[in-house]
Backbone as a ProteinNet text record, in pm:
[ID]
protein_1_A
[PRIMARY]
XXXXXXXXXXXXXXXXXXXXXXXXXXXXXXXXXXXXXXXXXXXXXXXXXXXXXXXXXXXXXXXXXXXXXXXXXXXXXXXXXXXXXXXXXXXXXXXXXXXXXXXXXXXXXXXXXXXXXXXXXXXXXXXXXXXXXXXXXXXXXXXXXXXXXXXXXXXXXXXXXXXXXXXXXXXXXXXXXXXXXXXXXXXXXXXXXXXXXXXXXXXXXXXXXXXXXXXXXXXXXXXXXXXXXXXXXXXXXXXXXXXXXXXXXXXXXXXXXXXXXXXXXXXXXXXXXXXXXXX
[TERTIARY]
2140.7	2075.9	1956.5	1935.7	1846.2	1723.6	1573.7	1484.3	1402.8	1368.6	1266.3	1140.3	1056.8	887.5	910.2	854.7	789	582.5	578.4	434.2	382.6	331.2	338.1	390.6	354	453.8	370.6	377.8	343.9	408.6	402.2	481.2	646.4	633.4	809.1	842.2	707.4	766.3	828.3	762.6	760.1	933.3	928.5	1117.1	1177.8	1168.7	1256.6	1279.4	1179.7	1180.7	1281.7	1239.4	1318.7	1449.7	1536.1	1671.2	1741.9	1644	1678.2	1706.6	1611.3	1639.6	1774.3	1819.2	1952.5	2092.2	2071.3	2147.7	2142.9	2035.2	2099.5	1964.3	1893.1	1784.7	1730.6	1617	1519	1369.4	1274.4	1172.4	1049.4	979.1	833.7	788.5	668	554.9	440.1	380.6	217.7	166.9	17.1	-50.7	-173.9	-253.7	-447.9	-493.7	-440.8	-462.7	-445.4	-563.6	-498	-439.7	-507.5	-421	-332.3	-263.6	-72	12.2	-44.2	23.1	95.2	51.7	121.1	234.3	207.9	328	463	430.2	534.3	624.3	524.6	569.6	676.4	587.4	694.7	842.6	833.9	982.2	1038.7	986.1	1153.6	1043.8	950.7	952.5	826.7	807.2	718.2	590.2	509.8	355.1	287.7	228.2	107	6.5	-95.7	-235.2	-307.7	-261.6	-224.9	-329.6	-418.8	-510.2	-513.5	-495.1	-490.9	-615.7	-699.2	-848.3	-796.6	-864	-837.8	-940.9	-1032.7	-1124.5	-1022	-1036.6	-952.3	-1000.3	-927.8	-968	-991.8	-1022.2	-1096.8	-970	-820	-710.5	-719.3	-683.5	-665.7	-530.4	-530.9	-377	-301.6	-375.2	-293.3	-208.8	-273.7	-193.8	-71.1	-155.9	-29.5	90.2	60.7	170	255.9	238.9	280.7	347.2	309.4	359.6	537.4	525.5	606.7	710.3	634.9	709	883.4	970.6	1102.3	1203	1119.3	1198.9	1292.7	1387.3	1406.2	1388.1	1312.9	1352.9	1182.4	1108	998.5	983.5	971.2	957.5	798.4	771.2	569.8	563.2	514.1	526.3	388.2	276.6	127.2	109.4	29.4	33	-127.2	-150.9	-328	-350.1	-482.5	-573.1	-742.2	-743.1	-830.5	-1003.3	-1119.5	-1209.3	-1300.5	-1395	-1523.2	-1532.2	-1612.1	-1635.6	-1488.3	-1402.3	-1309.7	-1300.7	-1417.4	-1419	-1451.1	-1463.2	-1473.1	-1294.5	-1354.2	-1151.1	-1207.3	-1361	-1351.6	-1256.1	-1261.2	-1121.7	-1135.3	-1300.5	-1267.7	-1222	-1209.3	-1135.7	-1013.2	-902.9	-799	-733.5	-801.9	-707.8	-743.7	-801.9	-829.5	-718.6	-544.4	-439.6	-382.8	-378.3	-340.9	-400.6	-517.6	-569.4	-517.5	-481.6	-444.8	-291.1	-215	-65.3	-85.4	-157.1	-176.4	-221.6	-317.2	-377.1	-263.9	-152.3	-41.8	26.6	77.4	188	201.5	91.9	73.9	165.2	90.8	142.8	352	384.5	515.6	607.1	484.9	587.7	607.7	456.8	539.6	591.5	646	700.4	915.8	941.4	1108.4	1144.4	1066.9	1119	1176.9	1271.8	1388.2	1350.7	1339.4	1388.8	1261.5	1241.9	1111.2	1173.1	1139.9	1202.8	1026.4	997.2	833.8	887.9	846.4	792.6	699	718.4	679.5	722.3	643.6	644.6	714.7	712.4	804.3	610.2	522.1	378.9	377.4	458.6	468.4	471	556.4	580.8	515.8	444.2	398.7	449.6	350.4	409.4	382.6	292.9	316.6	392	538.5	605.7	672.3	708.6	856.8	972.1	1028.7	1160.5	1188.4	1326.5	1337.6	1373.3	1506.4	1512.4	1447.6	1378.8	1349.2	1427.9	1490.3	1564.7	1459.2	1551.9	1474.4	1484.4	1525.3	1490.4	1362	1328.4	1246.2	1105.3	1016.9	907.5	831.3	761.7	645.8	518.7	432.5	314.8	237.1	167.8	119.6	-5.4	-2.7	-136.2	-245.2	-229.6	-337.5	-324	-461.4	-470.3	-397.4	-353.8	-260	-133.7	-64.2	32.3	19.8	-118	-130.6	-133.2	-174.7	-186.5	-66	26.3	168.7	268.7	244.5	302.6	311.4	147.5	69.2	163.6	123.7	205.2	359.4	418.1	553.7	602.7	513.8	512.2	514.9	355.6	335.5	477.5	485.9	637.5	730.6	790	926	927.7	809.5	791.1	758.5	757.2	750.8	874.7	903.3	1064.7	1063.6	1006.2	972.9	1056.3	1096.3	1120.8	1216.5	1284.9	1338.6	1333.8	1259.9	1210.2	1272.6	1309.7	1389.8	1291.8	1238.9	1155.2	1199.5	1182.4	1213.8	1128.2	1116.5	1048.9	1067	1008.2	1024.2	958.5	994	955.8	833.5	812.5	757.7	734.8	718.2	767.5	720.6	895.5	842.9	919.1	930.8	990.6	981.3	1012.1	1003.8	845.6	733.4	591	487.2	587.4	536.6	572.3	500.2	558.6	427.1	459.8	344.8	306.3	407.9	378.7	277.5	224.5	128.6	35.4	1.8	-159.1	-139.3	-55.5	-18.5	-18.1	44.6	24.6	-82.2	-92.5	-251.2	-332.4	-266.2	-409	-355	-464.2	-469.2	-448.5	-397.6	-440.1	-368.5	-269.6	-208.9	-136.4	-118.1	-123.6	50.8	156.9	269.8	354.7	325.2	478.3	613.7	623.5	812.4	825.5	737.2	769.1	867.3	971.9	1055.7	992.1	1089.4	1003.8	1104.4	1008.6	1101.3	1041.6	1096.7	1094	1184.4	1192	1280.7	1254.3	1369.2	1320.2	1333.7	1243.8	1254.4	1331.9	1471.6	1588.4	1644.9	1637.2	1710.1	1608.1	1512.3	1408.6	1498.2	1483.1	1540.7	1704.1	1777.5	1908.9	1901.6	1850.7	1850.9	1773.8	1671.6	1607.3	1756.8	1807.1	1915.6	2018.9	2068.6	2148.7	2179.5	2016.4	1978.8	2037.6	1969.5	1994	2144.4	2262.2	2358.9	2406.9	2371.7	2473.5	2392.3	2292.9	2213	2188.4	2135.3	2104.2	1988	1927.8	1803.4	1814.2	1638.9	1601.1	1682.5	1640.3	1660.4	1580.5	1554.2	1448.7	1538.2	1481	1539.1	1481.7	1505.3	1457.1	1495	1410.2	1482.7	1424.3	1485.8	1450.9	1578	1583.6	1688.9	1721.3	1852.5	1897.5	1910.1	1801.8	1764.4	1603.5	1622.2	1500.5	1470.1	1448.8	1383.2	1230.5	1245.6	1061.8	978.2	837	792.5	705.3	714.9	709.9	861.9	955.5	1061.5	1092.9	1088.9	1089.4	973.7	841	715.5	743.9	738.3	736.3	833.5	980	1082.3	1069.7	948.6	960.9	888.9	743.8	675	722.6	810.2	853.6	921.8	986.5	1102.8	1003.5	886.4	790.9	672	717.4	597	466.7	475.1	333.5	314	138.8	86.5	136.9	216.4	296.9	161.5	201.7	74.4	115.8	14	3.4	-30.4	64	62.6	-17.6	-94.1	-158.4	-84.2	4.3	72.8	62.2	-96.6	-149.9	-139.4	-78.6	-82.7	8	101.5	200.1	215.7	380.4	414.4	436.3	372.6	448.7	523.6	624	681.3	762.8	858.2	954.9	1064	1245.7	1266.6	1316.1	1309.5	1317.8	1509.6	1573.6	1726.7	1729.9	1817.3	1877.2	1994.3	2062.1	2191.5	2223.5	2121	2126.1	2139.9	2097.9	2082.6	2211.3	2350	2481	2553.7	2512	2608	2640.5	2555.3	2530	2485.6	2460.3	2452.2	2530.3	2611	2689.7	2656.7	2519.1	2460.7	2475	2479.6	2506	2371	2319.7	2200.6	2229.4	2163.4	2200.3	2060	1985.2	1939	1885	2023.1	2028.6	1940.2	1915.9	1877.9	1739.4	1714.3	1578.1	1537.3
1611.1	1495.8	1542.7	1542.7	1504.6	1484.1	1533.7	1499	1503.1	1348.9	1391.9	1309.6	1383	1354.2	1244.2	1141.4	1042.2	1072.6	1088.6	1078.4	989.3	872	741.3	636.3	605.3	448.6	327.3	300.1	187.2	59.2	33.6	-95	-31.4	113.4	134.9	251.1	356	421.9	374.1	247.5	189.9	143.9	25.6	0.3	112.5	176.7	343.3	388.8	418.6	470.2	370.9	285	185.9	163.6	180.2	218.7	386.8	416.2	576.1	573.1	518	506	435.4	338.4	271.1	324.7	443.4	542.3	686.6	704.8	777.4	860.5	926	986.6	999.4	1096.6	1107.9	1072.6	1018.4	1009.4	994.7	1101.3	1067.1	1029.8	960.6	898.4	907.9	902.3	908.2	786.9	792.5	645.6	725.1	652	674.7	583.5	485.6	367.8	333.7	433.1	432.2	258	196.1	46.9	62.8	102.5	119.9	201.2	284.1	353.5	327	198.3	165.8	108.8	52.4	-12.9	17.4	180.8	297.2	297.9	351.9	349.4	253.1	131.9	30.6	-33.5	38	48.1	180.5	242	375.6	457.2	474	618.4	693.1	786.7	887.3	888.5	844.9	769.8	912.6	979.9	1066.5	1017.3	1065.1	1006.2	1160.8	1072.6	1215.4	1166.6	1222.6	1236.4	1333	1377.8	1463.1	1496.7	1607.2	1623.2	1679.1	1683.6	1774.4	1830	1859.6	2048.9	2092.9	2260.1	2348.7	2332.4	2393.8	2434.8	2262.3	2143.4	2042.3	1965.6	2019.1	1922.3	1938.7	1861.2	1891.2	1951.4	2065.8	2121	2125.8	2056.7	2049.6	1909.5	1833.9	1679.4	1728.8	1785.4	1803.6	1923.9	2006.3	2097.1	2006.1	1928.6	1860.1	1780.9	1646	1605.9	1669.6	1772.9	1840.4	1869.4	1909.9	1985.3	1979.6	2094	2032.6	1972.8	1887.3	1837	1913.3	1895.1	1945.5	1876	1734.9	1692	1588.7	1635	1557.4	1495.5	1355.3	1208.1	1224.5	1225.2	1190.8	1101.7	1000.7	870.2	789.1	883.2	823.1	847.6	719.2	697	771.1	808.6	835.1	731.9	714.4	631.5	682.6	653.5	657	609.5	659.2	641.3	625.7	583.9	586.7	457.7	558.3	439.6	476.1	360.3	347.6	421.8	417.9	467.3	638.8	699	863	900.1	980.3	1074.4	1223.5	1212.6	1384.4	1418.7	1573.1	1661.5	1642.7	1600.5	1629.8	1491	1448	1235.2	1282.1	1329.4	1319.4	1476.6	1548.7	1651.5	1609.2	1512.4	1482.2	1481	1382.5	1373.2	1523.6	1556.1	1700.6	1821.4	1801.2	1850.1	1873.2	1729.3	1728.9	1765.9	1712.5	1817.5	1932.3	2012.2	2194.9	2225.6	2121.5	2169.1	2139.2	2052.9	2024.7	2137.2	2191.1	2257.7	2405.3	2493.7	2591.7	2510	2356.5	2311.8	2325.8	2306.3	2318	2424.8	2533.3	2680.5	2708.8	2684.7	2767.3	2671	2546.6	2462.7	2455	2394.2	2373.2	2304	2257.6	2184.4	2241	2199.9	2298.5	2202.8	2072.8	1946.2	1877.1	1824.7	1719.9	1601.4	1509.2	1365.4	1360.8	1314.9	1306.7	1169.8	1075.2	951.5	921.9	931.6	953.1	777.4	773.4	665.3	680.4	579.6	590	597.9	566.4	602.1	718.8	841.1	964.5	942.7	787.4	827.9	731.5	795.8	681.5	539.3	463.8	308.4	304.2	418.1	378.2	482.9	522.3	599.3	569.9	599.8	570.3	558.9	646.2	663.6	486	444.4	370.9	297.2	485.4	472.4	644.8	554.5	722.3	750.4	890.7	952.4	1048.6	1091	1201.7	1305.8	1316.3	1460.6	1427	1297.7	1279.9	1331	1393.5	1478.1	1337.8	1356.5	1287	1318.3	1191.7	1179.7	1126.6	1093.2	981.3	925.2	784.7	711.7	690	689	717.3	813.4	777.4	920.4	927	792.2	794.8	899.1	847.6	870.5	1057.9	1023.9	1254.9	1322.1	1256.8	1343.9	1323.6	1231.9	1223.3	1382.6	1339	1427	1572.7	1611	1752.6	1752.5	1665	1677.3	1671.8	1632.4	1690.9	1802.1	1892.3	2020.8	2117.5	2052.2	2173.5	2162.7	2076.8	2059.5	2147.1	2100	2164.4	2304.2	2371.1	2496.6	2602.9	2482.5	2606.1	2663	2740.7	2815.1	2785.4	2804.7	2755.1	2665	2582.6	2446.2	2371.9	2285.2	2225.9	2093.8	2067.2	1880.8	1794.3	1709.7	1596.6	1454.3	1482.4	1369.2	1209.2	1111.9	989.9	925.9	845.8	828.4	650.2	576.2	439.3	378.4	234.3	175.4	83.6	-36.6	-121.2	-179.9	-176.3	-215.6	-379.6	-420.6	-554.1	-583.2	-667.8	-699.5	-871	-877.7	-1036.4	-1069	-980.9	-978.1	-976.5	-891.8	-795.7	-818.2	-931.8	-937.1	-941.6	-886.3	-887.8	-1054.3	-1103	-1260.8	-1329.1	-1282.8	-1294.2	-1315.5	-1176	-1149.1	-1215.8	-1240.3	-1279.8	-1438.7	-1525.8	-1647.8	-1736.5	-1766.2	-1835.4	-1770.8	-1645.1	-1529.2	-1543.1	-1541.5	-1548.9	-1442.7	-1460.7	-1368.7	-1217	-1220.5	-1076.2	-1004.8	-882.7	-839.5	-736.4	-716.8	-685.4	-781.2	-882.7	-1004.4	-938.1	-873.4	-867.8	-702.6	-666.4	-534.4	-561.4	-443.2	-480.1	-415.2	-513.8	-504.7	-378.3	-309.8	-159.3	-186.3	-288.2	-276.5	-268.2	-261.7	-208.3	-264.6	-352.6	-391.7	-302.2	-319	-251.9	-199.5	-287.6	-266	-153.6	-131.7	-5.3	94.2	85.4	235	277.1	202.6	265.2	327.9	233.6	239.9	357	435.9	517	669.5	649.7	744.1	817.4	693.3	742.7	774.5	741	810.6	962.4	1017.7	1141.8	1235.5	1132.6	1207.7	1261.7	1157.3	1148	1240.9	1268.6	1327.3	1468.3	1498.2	1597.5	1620.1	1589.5	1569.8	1609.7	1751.6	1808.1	1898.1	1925.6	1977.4	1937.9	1764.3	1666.6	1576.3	1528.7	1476.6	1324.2	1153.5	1049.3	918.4	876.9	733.5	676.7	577.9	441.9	316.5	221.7	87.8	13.8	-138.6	-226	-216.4	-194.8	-187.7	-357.5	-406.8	-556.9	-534.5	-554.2	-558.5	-655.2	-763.2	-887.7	-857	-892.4	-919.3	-973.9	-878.9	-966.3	-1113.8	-1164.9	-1264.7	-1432.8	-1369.3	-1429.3	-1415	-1259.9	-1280	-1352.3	-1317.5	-1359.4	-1539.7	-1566.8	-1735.1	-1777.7	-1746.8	-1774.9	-1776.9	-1628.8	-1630.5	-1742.7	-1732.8	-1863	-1971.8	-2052.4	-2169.1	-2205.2	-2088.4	-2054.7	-2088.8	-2024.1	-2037.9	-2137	-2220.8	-2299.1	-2302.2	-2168.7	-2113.7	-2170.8	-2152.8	-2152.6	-2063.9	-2070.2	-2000.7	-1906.8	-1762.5	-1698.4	-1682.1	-1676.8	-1723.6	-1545	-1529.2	-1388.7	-1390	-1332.4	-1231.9	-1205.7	-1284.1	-1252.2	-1216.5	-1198.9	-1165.7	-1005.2	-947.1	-766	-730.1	-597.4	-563.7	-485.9	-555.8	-494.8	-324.7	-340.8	-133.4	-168.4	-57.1	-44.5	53.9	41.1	153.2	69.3	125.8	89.8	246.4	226	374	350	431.8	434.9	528.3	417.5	492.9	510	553	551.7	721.6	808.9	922.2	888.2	789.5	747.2	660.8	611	566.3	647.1	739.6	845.8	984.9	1013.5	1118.5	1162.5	984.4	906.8	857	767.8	704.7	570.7	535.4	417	287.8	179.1	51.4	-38.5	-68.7	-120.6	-280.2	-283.3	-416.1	-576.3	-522.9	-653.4	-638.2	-599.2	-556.1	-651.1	-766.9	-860.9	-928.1	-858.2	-871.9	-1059.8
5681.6	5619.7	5536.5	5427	5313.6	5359.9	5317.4	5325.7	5178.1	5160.4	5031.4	5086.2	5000.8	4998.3	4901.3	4878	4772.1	4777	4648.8	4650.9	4576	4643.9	4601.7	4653	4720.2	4774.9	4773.3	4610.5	4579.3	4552.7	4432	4377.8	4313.9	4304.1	4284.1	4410.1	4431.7	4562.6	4654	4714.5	4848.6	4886.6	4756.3	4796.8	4736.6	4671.1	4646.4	4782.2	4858.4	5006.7	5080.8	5074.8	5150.8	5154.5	4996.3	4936.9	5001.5	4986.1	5003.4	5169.8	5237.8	5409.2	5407.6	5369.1	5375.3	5322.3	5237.4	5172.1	5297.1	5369.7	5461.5	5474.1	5384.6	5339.6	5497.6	5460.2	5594.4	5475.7	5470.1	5417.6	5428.1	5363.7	5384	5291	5316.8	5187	5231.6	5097.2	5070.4	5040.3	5101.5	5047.9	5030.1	4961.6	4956.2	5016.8	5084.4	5186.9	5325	5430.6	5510.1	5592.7	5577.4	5625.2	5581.6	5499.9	5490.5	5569.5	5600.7	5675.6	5781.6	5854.3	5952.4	5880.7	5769.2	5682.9	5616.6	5633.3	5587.5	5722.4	5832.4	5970.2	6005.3	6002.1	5989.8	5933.8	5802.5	5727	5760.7	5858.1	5882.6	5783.4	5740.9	5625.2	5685.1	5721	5804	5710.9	5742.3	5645	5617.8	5536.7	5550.7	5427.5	5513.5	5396.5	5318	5177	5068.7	4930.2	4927.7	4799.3	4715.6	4603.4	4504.6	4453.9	4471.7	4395.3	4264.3	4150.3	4037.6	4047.6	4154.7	4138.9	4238.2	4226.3	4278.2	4403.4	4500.3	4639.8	4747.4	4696	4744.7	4819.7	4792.9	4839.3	4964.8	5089.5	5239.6	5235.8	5264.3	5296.6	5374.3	5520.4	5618.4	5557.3	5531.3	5479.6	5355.3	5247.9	5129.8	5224.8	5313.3	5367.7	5430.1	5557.9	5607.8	5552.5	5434.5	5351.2	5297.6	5270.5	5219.4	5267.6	5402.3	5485.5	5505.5	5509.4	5543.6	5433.8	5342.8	5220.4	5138	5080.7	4976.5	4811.5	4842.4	4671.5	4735.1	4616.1	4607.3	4457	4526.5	4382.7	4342.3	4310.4	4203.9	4132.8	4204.2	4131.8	4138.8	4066.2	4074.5	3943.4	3880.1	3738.1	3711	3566.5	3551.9	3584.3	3624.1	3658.8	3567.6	3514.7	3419.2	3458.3	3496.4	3535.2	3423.6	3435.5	3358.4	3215.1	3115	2987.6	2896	2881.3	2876.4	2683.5	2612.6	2481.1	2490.6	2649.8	2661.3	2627.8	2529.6	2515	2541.1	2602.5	2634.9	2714.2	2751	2817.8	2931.3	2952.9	3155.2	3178	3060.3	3150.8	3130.9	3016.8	2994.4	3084.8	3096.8	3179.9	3343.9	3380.9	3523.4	3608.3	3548.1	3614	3625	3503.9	3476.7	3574.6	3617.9	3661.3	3850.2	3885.2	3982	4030	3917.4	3885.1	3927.8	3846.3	3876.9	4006.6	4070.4	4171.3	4301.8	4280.1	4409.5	4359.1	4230.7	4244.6	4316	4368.7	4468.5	4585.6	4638.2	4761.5	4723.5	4597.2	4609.3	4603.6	4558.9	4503.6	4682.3	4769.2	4912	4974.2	4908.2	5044.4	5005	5138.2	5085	4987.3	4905.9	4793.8	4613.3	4602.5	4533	4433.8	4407.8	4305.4	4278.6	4171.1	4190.4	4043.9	4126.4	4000.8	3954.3	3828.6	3753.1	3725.2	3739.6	3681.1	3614.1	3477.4	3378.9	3313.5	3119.5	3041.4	2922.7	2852.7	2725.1	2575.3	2725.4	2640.9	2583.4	2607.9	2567.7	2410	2365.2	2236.8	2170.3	2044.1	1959.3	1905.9	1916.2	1868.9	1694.2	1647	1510.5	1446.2	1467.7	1452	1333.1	1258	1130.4	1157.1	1307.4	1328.3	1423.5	1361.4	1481	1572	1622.1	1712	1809.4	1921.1	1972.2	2095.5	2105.3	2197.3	2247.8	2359.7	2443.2	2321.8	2247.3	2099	2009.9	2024.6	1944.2	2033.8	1920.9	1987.9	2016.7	2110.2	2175.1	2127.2	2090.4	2016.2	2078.3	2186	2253.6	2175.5	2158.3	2096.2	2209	2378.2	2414.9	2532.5	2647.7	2727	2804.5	2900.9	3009.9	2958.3	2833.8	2734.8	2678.2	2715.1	2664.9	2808	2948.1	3036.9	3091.2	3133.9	3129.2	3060.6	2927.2	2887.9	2882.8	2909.3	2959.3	3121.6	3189.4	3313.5	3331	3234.5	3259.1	3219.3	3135	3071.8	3213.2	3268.9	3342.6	3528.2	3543.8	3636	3533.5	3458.5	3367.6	3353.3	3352.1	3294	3402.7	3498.3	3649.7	3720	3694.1	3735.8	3928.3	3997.8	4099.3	4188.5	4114.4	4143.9	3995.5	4028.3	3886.7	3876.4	3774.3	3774.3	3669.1	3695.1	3617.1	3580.9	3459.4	3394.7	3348.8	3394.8	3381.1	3329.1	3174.7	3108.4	3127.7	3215.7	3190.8	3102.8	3056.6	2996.8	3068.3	2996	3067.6	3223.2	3316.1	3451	3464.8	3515.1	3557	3686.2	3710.5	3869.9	3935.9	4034.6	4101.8	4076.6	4100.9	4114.2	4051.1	3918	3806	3666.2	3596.7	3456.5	3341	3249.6	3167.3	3106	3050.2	3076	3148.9	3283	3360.3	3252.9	3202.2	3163.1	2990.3	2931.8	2770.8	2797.5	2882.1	2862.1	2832	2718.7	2666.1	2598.7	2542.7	2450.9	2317.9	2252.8	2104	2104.4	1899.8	1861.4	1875.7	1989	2002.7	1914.7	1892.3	1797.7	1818	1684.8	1665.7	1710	1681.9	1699.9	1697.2	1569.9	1547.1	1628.7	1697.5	1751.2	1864.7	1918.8	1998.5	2108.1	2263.3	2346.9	2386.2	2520.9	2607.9	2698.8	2820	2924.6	3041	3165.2	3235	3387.9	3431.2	3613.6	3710.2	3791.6	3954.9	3991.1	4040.9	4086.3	3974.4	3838.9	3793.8	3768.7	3794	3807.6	3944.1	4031.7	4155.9	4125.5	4110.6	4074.9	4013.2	3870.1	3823.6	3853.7	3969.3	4033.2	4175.5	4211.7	4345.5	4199.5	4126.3	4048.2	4016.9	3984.6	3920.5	4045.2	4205	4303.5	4337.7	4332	4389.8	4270.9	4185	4061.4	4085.3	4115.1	4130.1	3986.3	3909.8	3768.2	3776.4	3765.3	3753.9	3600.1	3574.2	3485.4	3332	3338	3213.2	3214.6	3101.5	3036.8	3025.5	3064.2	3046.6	3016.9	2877.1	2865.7	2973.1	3013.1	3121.7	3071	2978.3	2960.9	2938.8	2968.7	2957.5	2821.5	2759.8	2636.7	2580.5	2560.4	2556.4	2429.9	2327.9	2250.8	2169	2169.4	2117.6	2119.1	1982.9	1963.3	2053.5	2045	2154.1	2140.2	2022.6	2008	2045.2	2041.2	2101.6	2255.4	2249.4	2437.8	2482.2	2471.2	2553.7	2529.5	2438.5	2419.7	2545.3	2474.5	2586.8	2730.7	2792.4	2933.6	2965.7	2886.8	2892.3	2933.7	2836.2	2871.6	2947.2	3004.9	3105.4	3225.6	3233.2	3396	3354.1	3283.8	3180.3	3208.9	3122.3	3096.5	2996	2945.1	2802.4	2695.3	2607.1	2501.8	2444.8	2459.8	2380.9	2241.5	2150.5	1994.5	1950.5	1841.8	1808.7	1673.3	1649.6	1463.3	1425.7	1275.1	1206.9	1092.2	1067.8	955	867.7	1013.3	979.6	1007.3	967.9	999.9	1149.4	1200.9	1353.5	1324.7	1459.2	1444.9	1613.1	1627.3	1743.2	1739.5	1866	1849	1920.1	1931.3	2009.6	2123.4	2212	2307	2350.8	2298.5	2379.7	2510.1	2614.2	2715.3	2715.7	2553.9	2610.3	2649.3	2675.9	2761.8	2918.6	2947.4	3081.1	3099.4	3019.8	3049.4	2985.7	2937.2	2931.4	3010	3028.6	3114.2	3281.6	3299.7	3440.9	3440	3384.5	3353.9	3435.1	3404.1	3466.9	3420.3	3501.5	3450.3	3509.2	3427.7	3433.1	3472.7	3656.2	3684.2	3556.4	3516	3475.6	3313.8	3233.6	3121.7	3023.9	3080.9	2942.3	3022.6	3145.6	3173	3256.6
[MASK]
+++++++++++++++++++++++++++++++++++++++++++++++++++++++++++++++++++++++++++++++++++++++++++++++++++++++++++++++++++++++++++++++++++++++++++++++++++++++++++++++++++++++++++++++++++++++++++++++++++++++++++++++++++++++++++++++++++++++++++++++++++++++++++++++++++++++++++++++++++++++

């Protein structure tokens, strides 16, 4: 029986773990919370309390060893988190995630882990691009930092012979809980109306994370968004009225930029069928 690490069991770790226990898996997870932990416990998945420093030497190693321990396939599924005055683009804000990447990957060169899935964004690639459509060939530009240390961090996984990591580039995340609609209903003023949307539900991040697994599909690079792109001035209105919200009012005064991101690497080569294609 299978053992993987998840690092992260948040809003997509947590039921990932939970799928993976019902598929047969043995699993551990990480929180930065210890009140969750009993909560991991509680769903079948072996809890450890796991913080990432980005200075050298400062990680607890009995926790990241342990963590590890035994596995053969560790998930990384903690987004930047971005601290401070939100207008700093110095290096020590933007290599901070990066920072903490380099500082786990010692914990993985000596542990059993052969595989690592990166949960990664489609932020990698610029929104004011020319091309448009972007594939996993198209080079990555990121317009901001989350979007540059992402991409620094899937470099430094990919390029470590060590271990072999399989990058999953999602789109938007939404879910039963989780919709951007939330925060857009009732705002002026927003800006790229006719841009198309790239987002992607819960249920096929997961769906497509146990995919990579069952096919053993390592050391590849993968869009993941619903092949569904309506402007986001047509979708957002629509969800609106659908959960009758306040319709948010778009700036149509300037031109949209966008992209649209294809997964058809991810039904061809997974040969995945995306349960909530039209979102």
């Amino acid at each position: 029986m299978k053992q993987i690490s998840i690092l992260g069991c948040g809003w997509l770790g947590f039921p990932l773990a939970k799928s993976l226990l019902k598929k047969g898996f043995l699993v551990k997870g990480s929180t930065t919370t210890l009140e969750k932990m009993s909560v991991l416990e509680n769903a079948g998945i072996f809890p450890h309390f796991v913080t990432l420093s980005a200075v050298e030497g400062q990680n607890n190693s009995n926790d990241i060893d342990n963590f590890l321990s035994n596995s053969q396939i560790l998930i990384i599924d903690i987004p930047p988190k971005l601290r401070g005055n939100s207008n700093d683009t110095s290096t020590a804000l933007s290599m901070t995630f990066v920072a903490k990447i380099q500082n786990l990957i010692p914990f993985i060169e000596k542990s059993s882990v052969e595989k690592v899935i990166f949960v990664s964004s489609t932020s990698v690639y610029s929104d004011a691009i020319s091309i448009d459509l972007i594939t996993e060939k198209t080079i990555p530009n990121p317009d901001t930092e989350s979007g540059k240390q992402l991409l620094e961090a899937e470099k430094v996984l990919q390029n470590n012979s060590n271990f072999t990591t399989t990058v999953i580039r999602f789109g938007g995340l939404i879910g039963e809980d989780r919709h951007p609609i939330k925060f857009l209903a009732g705002r002026e003023n927003l800006e790229n109306p006719e841009a198309p949307i790239n987002l992607i539900h819960q249920v096929d991040c997961i769906g497509i994370i146990e995919d990579v697994l069952e096919k053993n599909c390592f050391d590849e690079i993968f869009n993941a968004v619903a092949p569904f792109h309506p402007s986001r001035k047509v979708y957002y209105s629509k969800i609106a009225q659908e959960l009758d919200l306040p319709l948010p009012k778009f700036d149509e005064s300037k031109p949209s930029v966008g992209k649209i991101i294809s997964s058809e690497k991810v039904s061809s080569v997974l040969e995945y069928a995306f349960q909530k294609p039209e979102l």
